[in-house]
ChimeraX commands (.cxc) that place a marker at each C-alpha (Angstrom):
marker #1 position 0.00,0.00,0.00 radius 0.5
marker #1 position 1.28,3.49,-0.82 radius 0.5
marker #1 position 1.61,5.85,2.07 radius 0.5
marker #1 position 0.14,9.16,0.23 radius 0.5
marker #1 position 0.51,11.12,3.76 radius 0.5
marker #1 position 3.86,13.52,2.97 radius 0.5
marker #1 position 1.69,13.93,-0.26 radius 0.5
marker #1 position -1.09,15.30,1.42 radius 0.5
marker #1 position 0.80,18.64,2.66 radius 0.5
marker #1 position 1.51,20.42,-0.79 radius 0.5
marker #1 position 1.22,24.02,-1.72 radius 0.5
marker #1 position 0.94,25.40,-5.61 radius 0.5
marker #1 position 2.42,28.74,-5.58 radius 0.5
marker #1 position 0.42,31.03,-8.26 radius 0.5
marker #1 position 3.90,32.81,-9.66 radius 0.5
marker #1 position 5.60,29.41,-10.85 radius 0.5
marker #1 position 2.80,26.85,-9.75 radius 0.5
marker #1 position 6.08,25.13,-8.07 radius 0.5
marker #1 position 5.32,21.89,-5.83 radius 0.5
marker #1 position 6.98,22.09,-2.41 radius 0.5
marker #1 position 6.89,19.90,0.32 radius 0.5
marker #1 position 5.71,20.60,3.71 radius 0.5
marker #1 position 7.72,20.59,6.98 radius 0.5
marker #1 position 6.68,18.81,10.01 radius 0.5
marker #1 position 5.95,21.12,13.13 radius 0.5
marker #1 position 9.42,20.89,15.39 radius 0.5
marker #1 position 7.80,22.41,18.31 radius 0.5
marker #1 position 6.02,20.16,20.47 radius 0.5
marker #1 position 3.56,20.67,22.85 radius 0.5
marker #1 position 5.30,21.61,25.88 radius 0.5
marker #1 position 8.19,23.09,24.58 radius 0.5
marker #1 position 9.63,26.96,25.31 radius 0.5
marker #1 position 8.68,28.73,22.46 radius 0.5
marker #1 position 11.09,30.85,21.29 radius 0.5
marker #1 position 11.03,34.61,22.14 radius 0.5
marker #1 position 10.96,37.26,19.16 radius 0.5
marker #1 position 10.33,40.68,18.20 radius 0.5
marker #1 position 9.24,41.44,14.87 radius 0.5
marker #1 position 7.76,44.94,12.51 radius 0.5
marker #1 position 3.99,44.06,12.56 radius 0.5
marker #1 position 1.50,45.39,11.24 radius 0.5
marker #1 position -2.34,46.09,12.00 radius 0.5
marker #1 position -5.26,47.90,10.31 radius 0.5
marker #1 position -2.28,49.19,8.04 radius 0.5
marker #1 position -0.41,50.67,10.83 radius 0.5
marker #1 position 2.97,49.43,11.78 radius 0.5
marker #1 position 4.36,48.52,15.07 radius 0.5
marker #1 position 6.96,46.49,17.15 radius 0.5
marker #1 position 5.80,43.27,17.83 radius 0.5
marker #1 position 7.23,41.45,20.97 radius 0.5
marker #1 position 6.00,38.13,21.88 radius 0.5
marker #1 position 7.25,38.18,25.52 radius 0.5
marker #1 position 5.32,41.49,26.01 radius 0.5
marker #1 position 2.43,40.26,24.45 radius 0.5
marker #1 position 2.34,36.85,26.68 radius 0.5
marker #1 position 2.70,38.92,29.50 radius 0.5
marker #1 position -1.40,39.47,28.87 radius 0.5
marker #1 position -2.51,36.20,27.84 radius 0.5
marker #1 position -1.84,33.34,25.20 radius 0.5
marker #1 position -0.47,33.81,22.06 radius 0.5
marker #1 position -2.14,32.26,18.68 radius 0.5
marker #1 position 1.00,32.39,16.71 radius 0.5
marker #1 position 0.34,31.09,13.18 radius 0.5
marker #1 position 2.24,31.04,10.25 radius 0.5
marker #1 position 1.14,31.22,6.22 radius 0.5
marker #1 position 2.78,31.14,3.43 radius 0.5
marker #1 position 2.20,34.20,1.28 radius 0.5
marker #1 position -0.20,37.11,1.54 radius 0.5
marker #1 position -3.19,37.50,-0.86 radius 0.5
marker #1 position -2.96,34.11,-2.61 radius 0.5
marker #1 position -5.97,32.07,-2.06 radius 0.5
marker #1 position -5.68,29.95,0.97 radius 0.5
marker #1 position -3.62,32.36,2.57 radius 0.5
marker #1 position -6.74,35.18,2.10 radius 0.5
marker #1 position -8.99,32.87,3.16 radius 0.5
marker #1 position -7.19,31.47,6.31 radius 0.5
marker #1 position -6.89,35.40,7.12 radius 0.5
marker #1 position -10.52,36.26,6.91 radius 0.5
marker #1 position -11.44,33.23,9.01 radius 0.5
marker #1 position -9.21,34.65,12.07 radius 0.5
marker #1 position -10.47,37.78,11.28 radius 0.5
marker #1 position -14.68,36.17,11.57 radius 0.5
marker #1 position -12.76,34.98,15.34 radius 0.5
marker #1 position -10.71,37.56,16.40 radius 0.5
marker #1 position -13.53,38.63,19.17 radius 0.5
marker #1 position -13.71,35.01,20.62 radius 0.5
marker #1 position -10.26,34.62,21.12 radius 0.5
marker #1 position -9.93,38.05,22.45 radius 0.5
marker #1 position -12.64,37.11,24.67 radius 0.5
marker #1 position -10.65,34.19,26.02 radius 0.5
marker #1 position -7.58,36.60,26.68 radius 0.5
marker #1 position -5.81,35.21,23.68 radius 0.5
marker #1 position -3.99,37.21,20.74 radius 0.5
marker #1 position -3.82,36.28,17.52 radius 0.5
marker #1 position -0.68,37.34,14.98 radius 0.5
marker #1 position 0.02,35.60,11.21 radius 0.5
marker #1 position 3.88,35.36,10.28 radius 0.5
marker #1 position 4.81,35.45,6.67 radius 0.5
marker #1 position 7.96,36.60,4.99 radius 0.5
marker #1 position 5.80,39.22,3.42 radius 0.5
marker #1 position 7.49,42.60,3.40 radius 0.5
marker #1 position 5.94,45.21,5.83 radius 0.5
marker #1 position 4.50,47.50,3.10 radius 0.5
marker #1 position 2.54,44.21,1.96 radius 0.5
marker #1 position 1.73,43.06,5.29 radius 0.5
marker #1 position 0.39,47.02,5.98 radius 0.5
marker #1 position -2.02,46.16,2.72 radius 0.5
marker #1 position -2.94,43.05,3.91 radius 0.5
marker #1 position -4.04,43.77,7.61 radius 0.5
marker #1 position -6.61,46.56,5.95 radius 0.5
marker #1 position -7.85,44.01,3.09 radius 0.5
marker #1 position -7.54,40.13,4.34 radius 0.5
marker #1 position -6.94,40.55,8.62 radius 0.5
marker #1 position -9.95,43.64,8.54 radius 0.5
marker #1 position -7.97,45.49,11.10 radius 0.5
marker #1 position -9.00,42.64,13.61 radius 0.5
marker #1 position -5.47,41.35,14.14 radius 0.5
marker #1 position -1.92,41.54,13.07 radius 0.5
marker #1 position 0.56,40.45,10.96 radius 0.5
marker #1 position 4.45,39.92,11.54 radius 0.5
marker #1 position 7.20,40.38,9.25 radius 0.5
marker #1 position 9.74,37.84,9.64 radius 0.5
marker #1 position 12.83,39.29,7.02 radius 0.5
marker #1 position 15.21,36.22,6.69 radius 0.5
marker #1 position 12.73,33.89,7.88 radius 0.5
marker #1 position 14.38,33.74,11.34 radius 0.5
marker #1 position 11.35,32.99,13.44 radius 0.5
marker #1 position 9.77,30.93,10.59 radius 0.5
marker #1 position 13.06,28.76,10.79 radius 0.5
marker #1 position 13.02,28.57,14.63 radius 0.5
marker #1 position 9.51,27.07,14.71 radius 0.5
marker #1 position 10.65,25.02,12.36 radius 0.5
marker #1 position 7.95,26.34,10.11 radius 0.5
marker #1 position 9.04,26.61,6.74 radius 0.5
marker #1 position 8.46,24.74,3.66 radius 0.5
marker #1 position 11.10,22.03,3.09 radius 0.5
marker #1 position 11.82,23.33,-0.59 radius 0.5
marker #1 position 11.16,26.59,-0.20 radius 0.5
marker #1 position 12.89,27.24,3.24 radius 0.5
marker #1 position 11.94,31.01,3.36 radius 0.5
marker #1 position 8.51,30.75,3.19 radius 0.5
marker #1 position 6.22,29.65,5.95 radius 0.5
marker #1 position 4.32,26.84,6.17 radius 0.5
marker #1 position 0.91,26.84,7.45 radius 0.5
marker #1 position 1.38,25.90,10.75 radius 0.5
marker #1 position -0.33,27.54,14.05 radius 0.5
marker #1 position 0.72,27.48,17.69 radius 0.5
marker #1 position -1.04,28.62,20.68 radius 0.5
marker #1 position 1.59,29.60,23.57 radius 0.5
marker #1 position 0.54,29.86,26.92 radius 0.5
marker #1 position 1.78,32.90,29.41 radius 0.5
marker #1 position 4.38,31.01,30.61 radius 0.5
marker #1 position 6.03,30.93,26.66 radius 0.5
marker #1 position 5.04,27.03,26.49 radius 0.5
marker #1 position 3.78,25.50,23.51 radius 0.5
marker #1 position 0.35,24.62,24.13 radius 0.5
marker #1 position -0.84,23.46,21.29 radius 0.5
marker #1 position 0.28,22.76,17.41 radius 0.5
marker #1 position -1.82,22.52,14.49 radius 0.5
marker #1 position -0.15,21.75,10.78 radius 0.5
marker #1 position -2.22,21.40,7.72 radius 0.5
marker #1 position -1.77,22.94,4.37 radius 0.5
marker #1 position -5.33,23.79,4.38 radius 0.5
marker #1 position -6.71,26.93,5.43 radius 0.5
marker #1 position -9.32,25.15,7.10 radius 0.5
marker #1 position -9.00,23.95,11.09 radius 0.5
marker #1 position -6.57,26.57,11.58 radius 0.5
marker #1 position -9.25,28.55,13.94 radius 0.5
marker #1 position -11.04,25.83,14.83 radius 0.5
marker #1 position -8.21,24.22,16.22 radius 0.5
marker #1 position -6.50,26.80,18.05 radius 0.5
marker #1 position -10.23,28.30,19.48 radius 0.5
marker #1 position -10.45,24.74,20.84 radius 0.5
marker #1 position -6.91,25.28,22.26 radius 0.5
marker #1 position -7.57,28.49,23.70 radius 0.5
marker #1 position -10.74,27.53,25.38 radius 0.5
marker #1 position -9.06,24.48,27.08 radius 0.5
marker #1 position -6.42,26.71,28.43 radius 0.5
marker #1 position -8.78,28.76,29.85 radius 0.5
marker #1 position -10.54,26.13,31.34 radius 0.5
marker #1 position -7.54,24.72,32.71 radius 0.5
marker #1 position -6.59,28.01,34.30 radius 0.5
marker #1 position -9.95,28.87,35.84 radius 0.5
marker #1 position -10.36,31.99,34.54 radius 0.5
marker link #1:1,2 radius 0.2
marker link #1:2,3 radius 0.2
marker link #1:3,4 radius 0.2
marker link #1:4,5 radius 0.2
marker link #1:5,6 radius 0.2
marker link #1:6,7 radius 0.2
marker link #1:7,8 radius 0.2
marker link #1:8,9 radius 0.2
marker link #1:9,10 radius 0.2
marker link #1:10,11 radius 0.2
marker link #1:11,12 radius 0.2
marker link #1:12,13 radius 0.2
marker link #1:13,14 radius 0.2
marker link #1:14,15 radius 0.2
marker link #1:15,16 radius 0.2
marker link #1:16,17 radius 0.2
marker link #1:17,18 radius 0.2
marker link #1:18,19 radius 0.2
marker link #1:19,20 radius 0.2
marker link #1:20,21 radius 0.2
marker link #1:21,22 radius 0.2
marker link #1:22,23 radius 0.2
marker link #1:23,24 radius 0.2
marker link #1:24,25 radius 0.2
marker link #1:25,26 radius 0.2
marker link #1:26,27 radius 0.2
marker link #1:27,28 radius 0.2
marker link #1:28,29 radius 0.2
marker link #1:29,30 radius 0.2
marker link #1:30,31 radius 0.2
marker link #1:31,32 radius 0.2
marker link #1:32,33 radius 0.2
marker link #1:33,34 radius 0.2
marker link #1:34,35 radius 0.2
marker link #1:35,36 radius 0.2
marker link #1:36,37 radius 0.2
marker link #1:37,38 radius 0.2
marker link #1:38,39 radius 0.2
marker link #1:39,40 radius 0.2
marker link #1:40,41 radius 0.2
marker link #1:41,42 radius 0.2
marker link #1:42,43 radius 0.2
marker link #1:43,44 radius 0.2
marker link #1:44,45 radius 0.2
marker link #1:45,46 radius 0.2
marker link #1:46,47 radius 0.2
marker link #1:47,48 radius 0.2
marker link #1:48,49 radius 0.2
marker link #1:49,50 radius 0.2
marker link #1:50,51 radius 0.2
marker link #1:51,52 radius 0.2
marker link #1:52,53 radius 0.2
marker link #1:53,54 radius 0.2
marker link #1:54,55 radius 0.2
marker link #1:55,56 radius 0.2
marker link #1:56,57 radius 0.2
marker link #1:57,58 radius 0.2
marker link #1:58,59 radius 0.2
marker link #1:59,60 radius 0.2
marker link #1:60,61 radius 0.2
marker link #1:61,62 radius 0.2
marker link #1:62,63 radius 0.2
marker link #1:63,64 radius 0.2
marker link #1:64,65 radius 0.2
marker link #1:65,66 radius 0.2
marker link #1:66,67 radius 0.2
marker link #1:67,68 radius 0.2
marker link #1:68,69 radius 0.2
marker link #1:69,70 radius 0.2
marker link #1:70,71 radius 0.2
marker link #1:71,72 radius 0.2
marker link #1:72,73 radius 0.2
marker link #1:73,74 radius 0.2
marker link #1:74,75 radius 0.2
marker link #1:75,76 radius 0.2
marker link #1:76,77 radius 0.2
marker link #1:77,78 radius 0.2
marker link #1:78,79 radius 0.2
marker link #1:79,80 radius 0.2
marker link #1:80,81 radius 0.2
marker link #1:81,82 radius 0.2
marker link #1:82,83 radius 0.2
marker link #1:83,84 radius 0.2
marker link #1:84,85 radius 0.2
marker link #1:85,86 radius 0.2
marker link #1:86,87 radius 0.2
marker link #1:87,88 radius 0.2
marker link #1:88,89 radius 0.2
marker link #1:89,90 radius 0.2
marker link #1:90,91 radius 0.2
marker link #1:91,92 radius 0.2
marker link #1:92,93 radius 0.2
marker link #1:93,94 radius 0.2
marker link #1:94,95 radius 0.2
marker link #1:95,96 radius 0.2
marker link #1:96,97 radius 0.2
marker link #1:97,98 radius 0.2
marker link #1:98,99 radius 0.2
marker link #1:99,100 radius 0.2
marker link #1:100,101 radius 0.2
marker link #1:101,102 radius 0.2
marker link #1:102,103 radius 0.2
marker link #1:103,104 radius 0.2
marker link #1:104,105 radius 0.2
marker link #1:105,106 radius 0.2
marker link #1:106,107 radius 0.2
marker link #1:107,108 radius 0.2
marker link #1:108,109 radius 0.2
marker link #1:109,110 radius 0.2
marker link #1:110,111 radius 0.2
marker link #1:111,112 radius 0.2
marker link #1:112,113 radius 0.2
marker link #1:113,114 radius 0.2
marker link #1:114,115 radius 0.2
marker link #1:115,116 radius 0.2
marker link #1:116,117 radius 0.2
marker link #1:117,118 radius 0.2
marker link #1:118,119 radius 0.2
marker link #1:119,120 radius 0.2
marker link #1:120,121 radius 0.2
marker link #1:121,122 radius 0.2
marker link #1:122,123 radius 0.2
marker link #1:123,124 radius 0.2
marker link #1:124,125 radius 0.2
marker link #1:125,126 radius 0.2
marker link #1:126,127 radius 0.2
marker link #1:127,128 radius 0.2
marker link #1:128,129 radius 0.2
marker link #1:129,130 radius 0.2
marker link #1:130,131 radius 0.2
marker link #1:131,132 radius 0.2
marker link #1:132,133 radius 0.2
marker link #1:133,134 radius 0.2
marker link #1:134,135 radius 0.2
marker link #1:135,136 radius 0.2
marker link #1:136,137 radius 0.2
marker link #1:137,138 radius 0.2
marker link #1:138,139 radius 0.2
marker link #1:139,140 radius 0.2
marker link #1:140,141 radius 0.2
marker link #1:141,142 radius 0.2
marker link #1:142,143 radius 0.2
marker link #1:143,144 radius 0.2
marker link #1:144,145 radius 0.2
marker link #1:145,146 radius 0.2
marker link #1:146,147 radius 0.2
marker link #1:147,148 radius 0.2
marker link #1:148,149 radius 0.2
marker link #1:149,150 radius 0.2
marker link #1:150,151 radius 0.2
marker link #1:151,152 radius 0.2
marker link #1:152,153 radius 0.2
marker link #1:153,154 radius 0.2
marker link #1:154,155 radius 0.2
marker link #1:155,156 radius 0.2
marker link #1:156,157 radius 0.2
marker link #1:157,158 radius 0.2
marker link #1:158,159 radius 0.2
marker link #1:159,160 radius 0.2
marker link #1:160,161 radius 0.2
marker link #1:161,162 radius 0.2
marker link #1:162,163 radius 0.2
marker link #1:163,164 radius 0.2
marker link #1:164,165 radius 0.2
marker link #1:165,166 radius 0.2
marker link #1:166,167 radius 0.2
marker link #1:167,168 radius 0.2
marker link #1:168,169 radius 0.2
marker link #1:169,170 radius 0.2
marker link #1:170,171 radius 0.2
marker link #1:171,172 radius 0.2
marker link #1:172,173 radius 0.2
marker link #1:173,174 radius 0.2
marker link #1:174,175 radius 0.2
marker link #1:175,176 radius 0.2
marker link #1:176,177 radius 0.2
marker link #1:177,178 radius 0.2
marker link #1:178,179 radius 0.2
marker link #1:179,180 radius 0.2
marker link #1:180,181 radius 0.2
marker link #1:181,182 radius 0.2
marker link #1:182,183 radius 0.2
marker link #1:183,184 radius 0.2
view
């Protein structure tokens, strides 16, 4: 029997329609995610993002994507965006990594995020490598992977999949447990 799972995780990239393999999620639950600070960007204003700043206030939905405004990446966007009250309601804060440059990103918070949440630049794809979320092929561009991080900069929770879909699902579920947990 052929094993079609490492075929499952494939992106098409609309400027060469190149195949690339995924990368698994290094991170596992438990683990210290690592700290960062990063240009950001929200409802097309820019801003120094610090994730050890922002966990001082709550969890951290940390996901990653591989390009703004292509398809899945649009739609993965607007979907946060359709949640970005419930996870604030939880205490959680939501930010999308891409090695988009900032003047895109700025674009991209108005269009795709609709000013409900921001969007990191990650030049080099530094944080993208430590996460160990970039594409095997393509190893400066993100994978889709998400991560919620608890206060205490622990991996909570990890959620890979090409698709755009589960991404919020997943980490609301994450977020919720957390809170749970913490009986707040």
């Amino acid at each position: 029997m052929f094993d079609l799972s490492p075929l499952r995780r494939r992106i098409l990239l609309p400027a060469g329609l190149a195949l690339a393999g995924a990368a698994q999620a290094a991170l596992p639950v438990g683990a210290t995610a690592p700290d960062f600070t990063a240009e950001a960007a929200v409802g097309g204003r820019t801003f120094s993002f610090s994730l050890s700043k922002t966990l001082a206030q709550g969890p951290v939905v940390l996901y990653f994507y591989p390009k703004a405004f292509t398809s899945g990446c649009t739609v993965e966007a607007h979907q946060f965006a359709e949640a970005a009250d419930r996870f604030k309601a939880l205490g959680a804060t939501v930010v999308g990594m891409s090695n988009d440059d900032i003047g895109t990103l700025q674009k991209f918070s108005v269009e795709a995020c609709r000013n409900k949440f921001a969007v990191a630049a990650d030049a080099g794809a530094k944080v993208m490598k430590a996460y160990d979320a970039t594409l095997t092929l393509m190893p400066n561009t993100a994978d889709r992977i998400s991560y919620v991080i608890g206060p205490d900069g622990k991996v909570l929770y990890v959620y890979a999949n090409l698709s755009a879909n589960g991404h919020v699902e997943n980490t609301l579920k994450a977020v919720e447990r957390w809170k749970a947990a913490a009986g707040r």
